[in-house]
C-alpha positions, 0 to 999 in steps of 0.5 A: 788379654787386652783391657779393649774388648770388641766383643758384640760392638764390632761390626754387625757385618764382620769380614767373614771373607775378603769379599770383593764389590760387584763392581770388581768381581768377573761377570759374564755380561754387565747389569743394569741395577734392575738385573743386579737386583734379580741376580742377587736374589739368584745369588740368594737363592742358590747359596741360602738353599745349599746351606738350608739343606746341609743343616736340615739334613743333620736335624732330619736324621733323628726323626730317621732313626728308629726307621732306620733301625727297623731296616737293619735289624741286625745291627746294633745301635751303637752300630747305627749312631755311625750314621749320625757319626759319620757325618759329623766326623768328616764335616767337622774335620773339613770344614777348614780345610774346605775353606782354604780350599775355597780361597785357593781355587775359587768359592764358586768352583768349590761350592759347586763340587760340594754341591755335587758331592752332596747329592750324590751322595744323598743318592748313595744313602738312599739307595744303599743295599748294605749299612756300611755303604749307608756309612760310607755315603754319609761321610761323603755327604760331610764332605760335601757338607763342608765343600759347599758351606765355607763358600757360600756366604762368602759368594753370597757377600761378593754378589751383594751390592755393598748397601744391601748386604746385611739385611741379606746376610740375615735372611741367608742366616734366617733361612739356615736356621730354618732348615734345623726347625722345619727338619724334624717335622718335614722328614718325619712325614716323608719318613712315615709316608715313604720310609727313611731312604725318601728322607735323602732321596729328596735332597738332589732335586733341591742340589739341581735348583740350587746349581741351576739358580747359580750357574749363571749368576754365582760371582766368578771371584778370582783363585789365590793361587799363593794361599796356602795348601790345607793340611788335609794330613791333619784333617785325617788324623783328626777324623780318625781322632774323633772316630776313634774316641766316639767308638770308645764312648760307644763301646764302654756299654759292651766292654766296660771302661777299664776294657783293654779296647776301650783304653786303647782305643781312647789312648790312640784318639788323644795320640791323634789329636797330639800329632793334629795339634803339633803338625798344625805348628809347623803348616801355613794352614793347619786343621786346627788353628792352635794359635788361636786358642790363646784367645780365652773368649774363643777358647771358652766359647768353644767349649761352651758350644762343645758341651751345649751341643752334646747335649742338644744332639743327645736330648734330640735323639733320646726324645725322638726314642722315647716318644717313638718307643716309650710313648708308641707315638709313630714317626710323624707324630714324634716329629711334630711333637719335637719341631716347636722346639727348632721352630721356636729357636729359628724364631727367637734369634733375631731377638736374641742376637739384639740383646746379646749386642745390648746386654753381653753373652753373660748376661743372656747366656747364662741364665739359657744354659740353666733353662736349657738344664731345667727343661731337660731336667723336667723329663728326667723327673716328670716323665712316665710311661703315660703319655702327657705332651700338654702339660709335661712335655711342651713345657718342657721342650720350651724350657730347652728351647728358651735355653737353645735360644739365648745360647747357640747364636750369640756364644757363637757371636763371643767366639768370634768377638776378639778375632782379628778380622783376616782370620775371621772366617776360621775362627768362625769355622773353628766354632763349627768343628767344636759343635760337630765334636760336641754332636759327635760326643753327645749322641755316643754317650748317649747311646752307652746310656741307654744302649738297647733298652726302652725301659724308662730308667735307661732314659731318665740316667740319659735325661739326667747326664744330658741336663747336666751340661746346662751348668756346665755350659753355664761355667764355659759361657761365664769365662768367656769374660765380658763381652759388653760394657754393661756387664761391668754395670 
């Protein structure tokens, strides 16, 4: 470690890619600053609505469930977190990978295919006769997930003119943002109105605009014919890797943690994730960038949103039961009781990323992370099968809310702050696959918790180990060191 920390002090608009000028980038017919402006928006529109959709996508899939457990009857519930599983598996150990791919043949190209994979795939899921076709068509939704979201920032800031590419920059942010909190309550209606297919059905209208907007307007920016293959070898081994230990978490409920499948299921996940790491040694450009885990702020930042979102996923999922089976509340109603806390997130990280440049991720982050406790802890102790949204479970979720708030934005911020700005991208991604690792984690345990019961007490053990994760988050964010220096003050 060096006694120079950048940190939050270094440029408000990183190097997330090598982004050439408009002046520099191909374009089909000169433009008069009047069209620049108009196809910037264009621009805007298209990459800012893929990523909207790939974040509302993941939030919507919770309000879904205990529809989507009144369609297969038959399978488990364990069975059925695979759909939520399956998603984040493939986005996480893509993403990249989907990154170098983009840099190799052209953001525009790839964003593109992604965007058609997304769709079609949405297609599947809907239309699905079978829940292993459910399963199989939302891994290929993650990966079109991952195709599509690497590149779009990085078309969104070569077809920005210089002088405007901050405020974009957050409004492209904003709007991603926006699609967690506007998930829960528009997928709520569409899933009580029409059923969990409609909640994906949906989605390819929206991929049409998004290719429509772009089709003409997206910078055509040139391929790095030189950059270097990914290591899809490696993003296998760690899909695999994260598959199998999921599997294991869910299975301890059935076969217990000392049973002969549970252990080897554990053991063949950690081989895995070995061979990823040593593989990744000797590849140009591995799954998982080792070397950049000597960086203690990323390392740490890493964990700490690896445990934060393992927790969020599963407060998420538990809460959406809860209400839905413990309380009755139908699906729409449980929608919109969950949406202020996404909603207030989305609201409250502008704010947040202003004071974590002024006062230091420690600073702000820690004292979230025991909120975020707090308010889950709130529903483990006070929570009875009497609804009292009011005056318990408002509160409550605001706690988690504040806690979500002054954590996820600027703990993402840190994991980047020491990062040298050529691999500023992949270290962002890097911060990505530990949050999906974390959900995938999170909504597994869950589910062993709980597992097929609605009684009160199986909740209050899930509430209780979801609270957990505040102070342990806390420790993470604490380690990460000092990130400005008013936090030596």
């Amino acid at each position: 470690m060096t006694s120079t920390r950048t940190g939050f002090q270094r440029s408000a608009l990183p190097q997330v890619f090598t982004v050439a000028s408009l002046s520099s980038v191909e374009a089909e017919t000169p433009f008069s600053e009047k069209n620049n402006f108009k196809q910037t928006r264009l621009i805007f529109l298209s990459t800012a609505l893929g990523a909207f959709l790939v974040t509302a996508n993941v939030s919507t899939m919770n309000v879904a469930f205990p529809d989507l457990e009144r369609t297969f009857t038959e399978t488990s519930r364990g069975s059925l977190t695979w759909v939520l599983n399956a998603y984040t598996i493939s986005f996480a150990a893509l993403l990249i990978p989907a990154g170098r791919l983009a840099d190799r043949f052209g953001r525009r190209r790839v964003f593109m295919i992604g965007l058609a994979v997304f769709a079609l795939a949405s297609l599947l899921v809907g239309a699905a006769p079978t829940f292993p076709v459910v399963v199989l068509a939302r891994v290929a939704q993650g990966i079109g997930g991952a195709l599509l979201t690497p590149a779009s920032l990085g078309l969104l800031l070569a077809g920005t003119p210089d002088s405007a590419r901050m405020a974009t920059v957050a409004k492209w942010g904003s709007l991603t943002a926006l699609g967690v909190a506007t998930g829960p309550a528009v997928g709520a209606l569409i899933v009580d109105a029409y059923g969990w297919r409609w909640a994906f059905l949906v989605l390819p209208p929206f991929c049409l605009l998004s290719y429509l907007t772009g089709r003409k307007t997206l910078p055509r920016t040139t391929p790095d014919a030189n950059a270097p293959f990914p290591d899809v070898v490696g993003a296998v081994l760690l899909a695999t890797s994260m598959a199998l230990l999921a599997f294991s978490i869910i299975q301890v409920g059935p076969w217990g943690w000392s049973s002969s499948g549970v252990l080897i299921a554990t053991s063949l996940s950690l081989i895995l994730l070995a061979a990823t790491l040593f593989k990744g040694r000797f590849h140009r450009a591995p799954a998982l960038p080792t070397h950049l885990f000597r960086i203690r702020s990323l390392t740490m930042a890493n964990i700490a949103t690896a445990v934060q979102s393992a927790g969020l996923s599963a407060s998420l999922l538990v809460n959406v039961l809860w209400l839905t089976q413990g309380w009755g509340y139908s699906i729409r109603t449980a929608g919109l009781a969950t949406a202020p806390l996404p909603l207030f997130v989305a609201l409250m990280a502008p704010l947040i990323g202003k004071l974590g440049t002024k006062y230091g991720v420690r600073r702000i982050a820690v004292p979230g992370s025991f909120s975020w406790g707090i308010g889950v802890l709130m529903y483990a102790l006070f929570v009875t099968e009497t609804p009292n949204y009011w005056a318990l479970w408002l509160p409550a979720s605001i706690l988690v809310a504040i806690g979500v708030a002054t954590t996820f934005p600027i703990v993402s911020a840190a994991a980047v702050g020491e990062v040298p700005p050529a691999e500023f991208a992949v270290g962002g991604s890097l911060n990505q696959v530990g949050r999906q690792v974390g959900a995938t984690i999170g909504i597994a345990a869950l589910i062993t918790v709980v597992g097929q019961g609605t009684d009160l007490g199986s909740f209050q053990k899930a509430w209780f180990i979801t609270a957990a994760t505040g102070p342990v988050a806390a420790l993470a964010v604490y380690l990460i060191g000092k990130t400005n220096s008013s936090e030596s003050n």
